[in-house]
C-alpha positions, 0 to 999 in steps of 0.5 A: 277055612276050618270048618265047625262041627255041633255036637248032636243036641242029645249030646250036649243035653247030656254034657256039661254046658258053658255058659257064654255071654251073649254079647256082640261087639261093635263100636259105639258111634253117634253124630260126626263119626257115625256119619263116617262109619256108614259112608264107609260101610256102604262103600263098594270094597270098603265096606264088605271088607269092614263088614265082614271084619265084624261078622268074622269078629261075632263068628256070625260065619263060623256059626252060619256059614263055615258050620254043619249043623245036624238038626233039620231046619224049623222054619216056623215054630211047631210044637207038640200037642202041650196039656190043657191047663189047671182052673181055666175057662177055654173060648173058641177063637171064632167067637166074638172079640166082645163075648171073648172079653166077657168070659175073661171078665168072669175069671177076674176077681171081684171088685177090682185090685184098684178099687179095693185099695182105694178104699184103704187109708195110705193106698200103694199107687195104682192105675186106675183099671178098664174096669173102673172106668168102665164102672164111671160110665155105668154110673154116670160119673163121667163119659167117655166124652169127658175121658177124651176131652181130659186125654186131649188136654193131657197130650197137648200138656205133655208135649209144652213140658221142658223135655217133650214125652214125644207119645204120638207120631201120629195124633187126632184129637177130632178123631178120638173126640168122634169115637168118644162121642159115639161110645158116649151115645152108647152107654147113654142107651145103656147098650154098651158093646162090651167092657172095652167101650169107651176104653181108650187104647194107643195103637204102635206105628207099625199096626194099621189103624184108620184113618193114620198111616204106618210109617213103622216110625220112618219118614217114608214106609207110608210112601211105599204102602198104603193102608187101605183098612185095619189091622185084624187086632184093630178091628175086634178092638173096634168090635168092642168098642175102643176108643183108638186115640193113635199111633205111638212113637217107636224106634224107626223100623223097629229096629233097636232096642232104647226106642230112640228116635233121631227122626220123627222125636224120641219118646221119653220115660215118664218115670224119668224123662232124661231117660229112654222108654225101651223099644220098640214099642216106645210111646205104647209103654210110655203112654200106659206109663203115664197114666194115659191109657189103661192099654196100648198095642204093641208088637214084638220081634225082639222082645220089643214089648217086654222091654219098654213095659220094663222100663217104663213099669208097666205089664207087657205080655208076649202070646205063643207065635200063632195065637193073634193074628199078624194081618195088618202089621208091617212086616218085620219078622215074619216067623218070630212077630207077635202083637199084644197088649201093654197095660197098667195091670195084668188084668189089663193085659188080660182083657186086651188080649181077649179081645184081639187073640185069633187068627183068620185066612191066611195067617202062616203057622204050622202048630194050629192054636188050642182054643185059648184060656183065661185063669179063673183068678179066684182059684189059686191052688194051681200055684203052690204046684207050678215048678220054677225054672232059673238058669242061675249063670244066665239069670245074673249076667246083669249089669246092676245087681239091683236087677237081680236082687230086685227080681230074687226078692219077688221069687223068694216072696212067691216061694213063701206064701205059695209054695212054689218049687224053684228048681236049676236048669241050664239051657245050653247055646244061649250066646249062638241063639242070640246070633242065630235070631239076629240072622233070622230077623235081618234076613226076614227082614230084607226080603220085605224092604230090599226093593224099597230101601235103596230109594229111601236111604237118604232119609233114613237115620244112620243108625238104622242103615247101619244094621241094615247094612249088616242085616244085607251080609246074610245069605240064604245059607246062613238063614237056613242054618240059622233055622236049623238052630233054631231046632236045636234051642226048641229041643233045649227049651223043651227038655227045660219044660219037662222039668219046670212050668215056667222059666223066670228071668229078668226082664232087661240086662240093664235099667233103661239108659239117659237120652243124650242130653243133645240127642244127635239127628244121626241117631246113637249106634250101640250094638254092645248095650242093645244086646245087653238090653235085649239078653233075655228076651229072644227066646220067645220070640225065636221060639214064638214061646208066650211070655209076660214082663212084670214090674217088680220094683226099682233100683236106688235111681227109682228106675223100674225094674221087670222080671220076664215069665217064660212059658210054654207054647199056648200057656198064656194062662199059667203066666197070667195066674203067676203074673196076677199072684206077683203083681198083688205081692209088688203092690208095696214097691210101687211108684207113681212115676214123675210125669203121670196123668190122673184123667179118669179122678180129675173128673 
């Protein structure tokens, strides 16, 4: 066994980089087969021999185990004390979720984007805002009761369409009609609880939110753990009045990457239904997508906001590992999670994060959060002097060069109308950071189910046993040299930082993938196109950097397309304003997608 030496990061900062593809290559396995590729793979002998094939094939253990990594490890992201940014307001996170809310409110430009565009003869499309129906209920031209009734009419439509959306795994239309009423008595007394009440917000699998259970998209996490109260991200929520309408569909565990479903129904993407949504966060992005909801909650371990949002158009934002608080989650990967918002505009995206950012007694980090900022949107000098940051090799290892093109058009229209520096990076170790994440979230990930898994295997999908079967090779000394790279990308990402305020890239290797047209029960093992989905998403969470996912067009299929804003630890702020900026310069490549839902017009 020979064994392999790395470089001292300050060396290979300083060397020419290769850039290598981050690909993993398994064989792509659905119904019959799959079924007998995990029956050998969960043999005794046979199966750590197949196994071990495939680790030695990824060099997961000439990286992680037959290897010497000098950096000590980082078990949880730590980053040093970052500058406060440009043109923001600060908040205190002990404040309350609805006078966070109204500080956000104050940064948004007056009126709305949707409002203003409304007004104009041939209107781009656009999603009806919070702020617009927070304005019907002001005035009295429609109630929150009204809202729901059209929102319960539209789910019950959208599951007797040919090819069912599959939004909801978990569903109450007497409960949202409940909530509803109770923000309608609100308003009627003219003391609503913020800009949030009455708004109706879907809430992931994975997050507690009575009176659902969490079944992390499985047919037995519920069996295992009962949820006893809400998520901390639910109760600001409800603090500020929203309407939770229930739990959305997601890959099962959260482990991949289309959002696919063999079990409980997979969602569809409305802007093409014969098409997967993105995962995990699937019915979330689907559900905004659809016009439904203004925003939904996701959470992300894997990129597992940013990628539906892409897919299915939509806004999804990332916040810096720290900055909302994980109680209430089911657990996943514990040092790399993160819940946040997904939303039909950033403003959106903005207000929801307002409400559920904080962290309470008990949350495990070791750089305590700054007070968070909100750009103050009317003020948009900061933008002609943010440098950006393109890893050109990694940048366009797409599989369409739609993706890019689409992506370059954006950044080209930035650079015109404000000025912004685009400069070169590189980043070295991109392919051994994806590995290193895959071990650090399959490691993480068995410490919380091992003890229950073994009980529940026969009713769970052969897909996901498959990688847990895989995830079960790690071992403690592969996760802390995992750790230990994870030092050594912290140092690359932020010697990058140095020389740029944001790193741009595109949001997904590839447009979202067609369903199987007979979906099989067994589920669809496809590793080689899960890390072509997933190739630009890992860093932040690995790293617990924020980041944003922004439409920015479609290929010739009208597929949406998204570009990922990177930024650094606690830079929520910047990426907003940069967000907002692409946001109004896409507004002409917007299209409304093929199964939409106009419930807050229909009144």
């Amino acid at each position: 066994m020979e064994q392999k030496f790395w470089k001292p990061s300050e060396d290979v900062i300083k060397g020419k980089v290769e850039y290598k593809s981050p690909n993993i290559h398994a064989p792509l396995l659905s119904g019959l087969p799959l079924k007998a590729f995990i029956w050998l793979l969960e043999a005794p002998i046979l199966g750590n021999l197949i196994l071990s094939f495939f680790m030695r094939k990824n060099k997961f253990y000439q990286n992680f185990l037959e290897s010497s990594i000098p950096e000590a490890p980082m078990f949880l992201p730590d980053y040093l004390e970052q500058n406060v940014e440009n043109d923001v307001i600060q908040v205190e996170e002990e404040i309350e979720p609805s006078s966070r809310v109204a500080i956000a409110l104050e940064c948004l430009s007056v009126p709305s984007t949707s409002e203003c565009k409304l007004d104009q003869h041939d209107p781009p499309f656009l999603y009806w805002k919070i702020r617009d129906y927070a304005k019907a209920y002001r005035d009295g031209w429609a109630t929150p009761s009204q809202v729901a009734e059209k929102f319960i009419a539209a789910i019950e439509d959208s599951q007797r369409r040919r090819l069912q959306m599959t939004f909801f795994c978990s569903f109450s239309a007497e409960d949202v009609r409940k909530q509803a009423s109770a923000s309608t008595e609100r308003h009627a007394k003219g003391k609503p609880l913020s800009t949030l009440d009455g708004i109706l917000i879907a809430v992931k699998d994975d997050i507690d939110c009575l009176p659902h259970s969490s079944k992390g998209g499985t047919l037995w996490v519920h069996k295992v753990r009962t949820v006893r109260e809400d998520a901390a991200c639910i109760k600001r929520l409800r603090q500020c009045g929203a309407i939770l309408v229930g739990k959305t569909n997601m890959h099962e565990l959260g482990l991949g990457t289309t959002g696919s479903n063999p079990l409980l129904g997979t969602a569809r993407n409305p802007h093409d239904s014969t098409r997967h949504t993105g995962g995990s966060s699937a019915g979330s992005a689907a559900i905004v997508s659809s016009g439904l909801c203004p925003a939904a909650l996701g959470t992300d371990v894997g990129g597992s906001i940013r990628i539906p949002s892409a897919y299915c158009g939509v806004v999804g934002l990332k916040s810096t590992f720290g900055r909302t608080s994980l109680a209430g989650l089911l657990p996943v990967g514990c040092t790399m999670e993160c819940v946040g918002p997904i939303a039909g505009s950033v403003e959106d995206a903005m207000l929801v994060y307002a409400a559920i950012l904080g962290t309470q007694q008990g949350d495990i980090f070791l750089s305590k959060p700054p007070p968070a900022c909100f750009p103050i949107l009317k003020y948009d000098r900061t933008l002609k002097d943010l440098r950006l940051g393109k890893y050109s090799n990694w940048f366009y290892d797409v599989e369409s060069v739609e993706i890019s093109q689409s992506c370059d058009r954006i950044l080209g229209l930035l650079g015109n109308k404000f000025g912004m520096q685009m400069k070169k990076i590189v980043i070295p170790e991109i392919e051994e950071m994806t590995k290193g994440h895959i071990v650090t979230l399959g490691t993480e990930f068995m410490s919380c189910y091992s003890p229950f898994y073994g009980s529940w295997k026969n009713v769970t999908s052969y897909e996901t046993r498959g990688t847990l079967a895989f995830f079960q090779q790690f071992n403690a000394s592969m996760y802390i040299c995992a750790q230990r790279l994870r030092r050594r990308l912290m140092k690359y990402f932020m010697e990058a930082f140095k020389e740029v305020d944001v790193i741009v890239t595109p949001g997904t290797g590839m447009v979202a993938p067609l369903i199987p047209l007979n979906e099989p029960k067994t589920g669809v093992s496809d590793l080689e196109s899960s890390t072509t989905i997933i190739r630009f998403a890992l860093p932040a969470n690995y790293l617990g950097l924020p980041a944003v996912m922004v439409p920015v067009g479609h290929d010739t299929n009208g597929l949406p397309i998204g570009l990922q804003l990177i930024g650094q630890p606690w830079g929520e702020a910047t990426l907003l304003r940069l967000a907002f900026a692409i946001e109004d310069l896409t507004l002409q490549f917007r299209k409304r997608p093929t199964v939409f839902y106009d419930i807050l017009n229909s009144q």
